[in-house]
C-alpha positions in Angstrom: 121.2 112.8 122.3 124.4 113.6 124.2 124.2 112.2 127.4 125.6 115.7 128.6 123.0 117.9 127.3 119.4 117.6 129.0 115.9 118.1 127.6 114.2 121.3 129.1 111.6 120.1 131.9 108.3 119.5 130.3 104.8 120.2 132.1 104.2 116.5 133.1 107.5 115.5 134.8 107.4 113.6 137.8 111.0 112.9 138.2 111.8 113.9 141.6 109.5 111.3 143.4 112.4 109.8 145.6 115.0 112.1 145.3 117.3 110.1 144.1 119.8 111.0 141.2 121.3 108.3 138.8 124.8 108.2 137.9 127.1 107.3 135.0 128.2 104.0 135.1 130.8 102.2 132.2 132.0 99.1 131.8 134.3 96.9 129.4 132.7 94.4 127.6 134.3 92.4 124.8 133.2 94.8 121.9 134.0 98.2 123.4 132.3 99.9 126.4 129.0 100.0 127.9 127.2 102.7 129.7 124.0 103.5 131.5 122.6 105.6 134.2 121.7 104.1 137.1 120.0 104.9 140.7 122.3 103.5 143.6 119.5 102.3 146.1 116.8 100.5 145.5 115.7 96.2 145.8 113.8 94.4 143.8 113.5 93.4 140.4 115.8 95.9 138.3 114.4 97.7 136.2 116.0 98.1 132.7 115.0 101.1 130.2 116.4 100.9 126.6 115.9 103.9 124.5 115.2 104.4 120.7 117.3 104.8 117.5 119.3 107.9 118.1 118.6 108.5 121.6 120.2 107.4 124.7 120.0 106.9 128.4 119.4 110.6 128.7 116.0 110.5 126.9 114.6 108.5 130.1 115.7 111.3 132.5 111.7 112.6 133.3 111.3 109.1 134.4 114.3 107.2 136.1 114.0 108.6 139.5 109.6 108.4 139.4 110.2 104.7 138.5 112.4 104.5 141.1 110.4 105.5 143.6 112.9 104.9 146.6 112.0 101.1 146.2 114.2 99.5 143.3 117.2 100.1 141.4 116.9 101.4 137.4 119.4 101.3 135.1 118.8 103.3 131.5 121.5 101.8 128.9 123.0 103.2 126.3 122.6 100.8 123.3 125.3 99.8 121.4 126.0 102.8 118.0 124.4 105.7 121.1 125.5 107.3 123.8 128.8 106.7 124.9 128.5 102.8 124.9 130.6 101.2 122.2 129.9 102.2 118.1 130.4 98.3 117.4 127.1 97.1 116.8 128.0 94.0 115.4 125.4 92.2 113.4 123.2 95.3 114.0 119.9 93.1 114.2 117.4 93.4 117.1 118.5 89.9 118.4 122.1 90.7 118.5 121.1 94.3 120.4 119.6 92.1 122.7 122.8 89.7 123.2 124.5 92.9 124.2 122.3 94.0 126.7 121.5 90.3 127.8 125.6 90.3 128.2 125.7 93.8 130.4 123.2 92.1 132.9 125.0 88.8 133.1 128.3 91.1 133.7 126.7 93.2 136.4 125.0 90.0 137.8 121.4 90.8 137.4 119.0 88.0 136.8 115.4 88.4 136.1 114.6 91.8 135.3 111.6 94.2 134.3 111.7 96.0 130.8 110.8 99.1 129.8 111.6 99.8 125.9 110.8 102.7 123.3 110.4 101.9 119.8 113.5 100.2 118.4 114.0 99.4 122.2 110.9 97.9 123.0 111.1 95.7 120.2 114.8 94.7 122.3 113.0 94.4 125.0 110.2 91.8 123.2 112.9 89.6 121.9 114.6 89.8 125.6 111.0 88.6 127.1 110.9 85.7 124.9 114.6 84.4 126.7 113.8 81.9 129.6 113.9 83.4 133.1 115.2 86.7 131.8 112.2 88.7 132.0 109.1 89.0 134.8 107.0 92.1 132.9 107.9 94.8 130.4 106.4 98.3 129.3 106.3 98.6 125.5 106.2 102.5 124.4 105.9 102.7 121.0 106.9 99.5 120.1 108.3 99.2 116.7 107.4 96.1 114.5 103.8 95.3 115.7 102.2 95.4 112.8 102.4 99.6 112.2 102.7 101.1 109.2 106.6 103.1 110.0 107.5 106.0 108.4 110.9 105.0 107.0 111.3 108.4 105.2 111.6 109.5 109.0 114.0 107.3 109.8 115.8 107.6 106.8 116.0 111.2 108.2 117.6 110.7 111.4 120.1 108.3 110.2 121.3 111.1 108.0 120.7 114.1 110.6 124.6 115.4 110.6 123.5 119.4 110.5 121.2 121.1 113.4 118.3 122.1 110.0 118.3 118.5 109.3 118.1 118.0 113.3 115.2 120.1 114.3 112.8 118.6 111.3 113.6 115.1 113.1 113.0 116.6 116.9 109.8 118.6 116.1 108.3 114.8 114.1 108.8 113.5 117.5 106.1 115.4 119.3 102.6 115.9 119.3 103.2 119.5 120.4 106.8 120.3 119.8 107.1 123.3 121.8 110.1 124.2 123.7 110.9 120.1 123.8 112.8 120.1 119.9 115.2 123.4 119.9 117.5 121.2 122.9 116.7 118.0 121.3 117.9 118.8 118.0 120.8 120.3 119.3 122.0 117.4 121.6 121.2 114.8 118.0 123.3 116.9 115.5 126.4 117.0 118.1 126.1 113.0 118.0 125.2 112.5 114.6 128.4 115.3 113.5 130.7 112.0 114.1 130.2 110.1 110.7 131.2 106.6 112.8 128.0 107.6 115.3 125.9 107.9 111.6 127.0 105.0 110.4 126.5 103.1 113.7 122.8 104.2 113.2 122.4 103.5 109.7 123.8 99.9 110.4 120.8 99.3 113.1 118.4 100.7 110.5 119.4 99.1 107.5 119.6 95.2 109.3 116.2 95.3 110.7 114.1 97.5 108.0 112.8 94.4 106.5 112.1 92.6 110.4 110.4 95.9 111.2 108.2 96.2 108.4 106.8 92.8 108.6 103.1 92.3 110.0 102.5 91.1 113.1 101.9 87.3 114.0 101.4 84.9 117.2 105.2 84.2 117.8 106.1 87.5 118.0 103.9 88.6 121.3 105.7 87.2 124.8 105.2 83.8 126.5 102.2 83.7 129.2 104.9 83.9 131.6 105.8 87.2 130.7 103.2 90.3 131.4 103.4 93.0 128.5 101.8 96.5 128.4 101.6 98.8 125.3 102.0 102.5 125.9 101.6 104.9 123.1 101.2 108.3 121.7 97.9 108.8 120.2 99.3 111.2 118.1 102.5 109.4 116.6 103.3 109.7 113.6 106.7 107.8 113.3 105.4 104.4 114.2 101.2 104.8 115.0 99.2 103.2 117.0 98.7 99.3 115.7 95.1 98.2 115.5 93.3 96.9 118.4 92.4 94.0 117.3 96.0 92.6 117.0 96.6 92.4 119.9 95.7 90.5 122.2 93.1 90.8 125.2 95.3 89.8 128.0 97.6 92.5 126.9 96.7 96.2 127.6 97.1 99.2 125.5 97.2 102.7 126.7 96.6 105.3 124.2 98.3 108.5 125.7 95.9 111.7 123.9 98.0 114.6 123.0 101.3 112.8 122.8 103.3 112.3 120.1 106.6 109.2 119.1 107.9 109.9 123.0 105.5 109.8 125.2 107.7 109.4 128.1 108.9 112.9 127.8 105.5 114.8 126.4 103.4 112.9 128.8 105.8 111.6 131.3 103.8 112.0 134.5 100.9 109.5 132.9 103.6 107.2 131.5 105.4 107.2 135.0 102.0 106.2 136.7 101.6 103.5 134.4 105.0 102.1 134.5 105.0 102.2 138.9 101.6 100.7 138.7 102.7 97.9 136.7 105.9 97.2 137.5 104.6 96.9 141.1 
């Protein structure tokens, strides 16, 4: 998405709570800029957000100010190859995502932090949880690599979404009940994906972790005791479903959002903004 054009307001919002608005923030970092949203009060432990393949910071904009909530400071990044954060994504893997955005913290001198990740960006934020002191809890939404069946033809489809036809199949896959949600969507994906170094970018983060993705679950890949996980998820997704209950493990809860689609945090963003304030307390 463009971190200009905004998503209409869906029915479940929630994102005034607080009343505070984030800003743009941007930074130089060794590889090219890095940007993010950010709301300017707040104490705490930060909270991070890290968005999908082919979104940005903007797709968290139903939820930055409700997890907010007038008590702690949240920064939504733009991952490197989105947004208007740097189209250098280097080794392209998840790990090396997660160097990046372990580098941006360091930079802005923030310490432990709290995680909230969709899909390719929860599986960041897993590898992030599994670095010593980094992380005290994180919010999985539609965590990639778990042990899911993905639909690659999907993704193949976004990588390649460079006209607004293409665009709109991609944005209406996302949702349980499209609605009024794809038209800006798709609009706001084929202006980024126009730029061919913006598709290639994206492509790049695809093609390196397609195998890692793919893979079945085991042990090593859920966080240390040390680190508290939730699972949030569409009931309804199609892109990357629901992975079977019994993989996961019992101290680790699973909320399965009915009537919600890949993005839950946008077609059912009040529920997801309860869960995320709840446990993020």
């Amino acid at each position: 998405m463009s971190p200009d054009t905004p998503l209409p307001t869906p029915g479940e919002t929630g994102r005034s709570r607080g009343g505070m608005r984030p800003r743009r923030h941007k930074v130089m970092l060794d590889d090219g800029p890095a940007s993010w949203l950010e709301t300017e009060q707040g104490g705490g432990v930060p909270l991070v957000l890290l968005h999908g393949l082919g979104g940005d910071a903007l797709t968290w904009q139903f939820n930055v100010t409700a997890f907010a909530g007038g008590e702690r400071k949240v920064l939504a990044l733009d991952l490197p190859g989105h947004g208007t954060s740097t189209l250098d994504v280097g080794g392209a893997r998840v790990c090396d995502l997660a160097d990046w955005v372990e580098n941006l913290l360091d930079q802005r001198g923030l310490g432990r932090v709290d995680l909230v990740g969709h899909s390719l960006g929860a599986r960041v934020a897993l590898d992030l949880a599994h670095r010593p002191g980094r992380v005290r809890r994180a919010s999985l939404l539609a965590c990639a690599g778990l042990g899911s069946d993905l639909d690659y033809g999907f993704l193949d489809r976004l990588a390649g979404a460079a006209d607004i036809t293409q665009a709109r199949a991609v944005a209406a896959a996302l949702f349980a009940q499209p609605d009024q949600l794809v038209e800006p969507l798709a609009r706001a994906l084929a202006l980024r994906m126009a730029d061919a170094a913006a598709r290639q970018a994206v492509a790049a983060i695809l093609a390196a972790n397609r195998a890692d993705l793919g893979e079945k679950l085991v042990a090593r890949d859920w966080a240390p005791p040390g680190v508290a996980l939730q699972l949030i998820w569409g009931a309804e997704d199609r892109i990357v479903p629901p992975p079977a209950a019994e993989l996961i493990p019992t101290r680790i809860p699973l909320h399965l959002l009915q009537g919600a689609g890949h993005m839950p945090h946008v077609e059912a963003a009040s529920r997801v903004n309860e869960l995320v304030r709840s446990f993020h307390a």
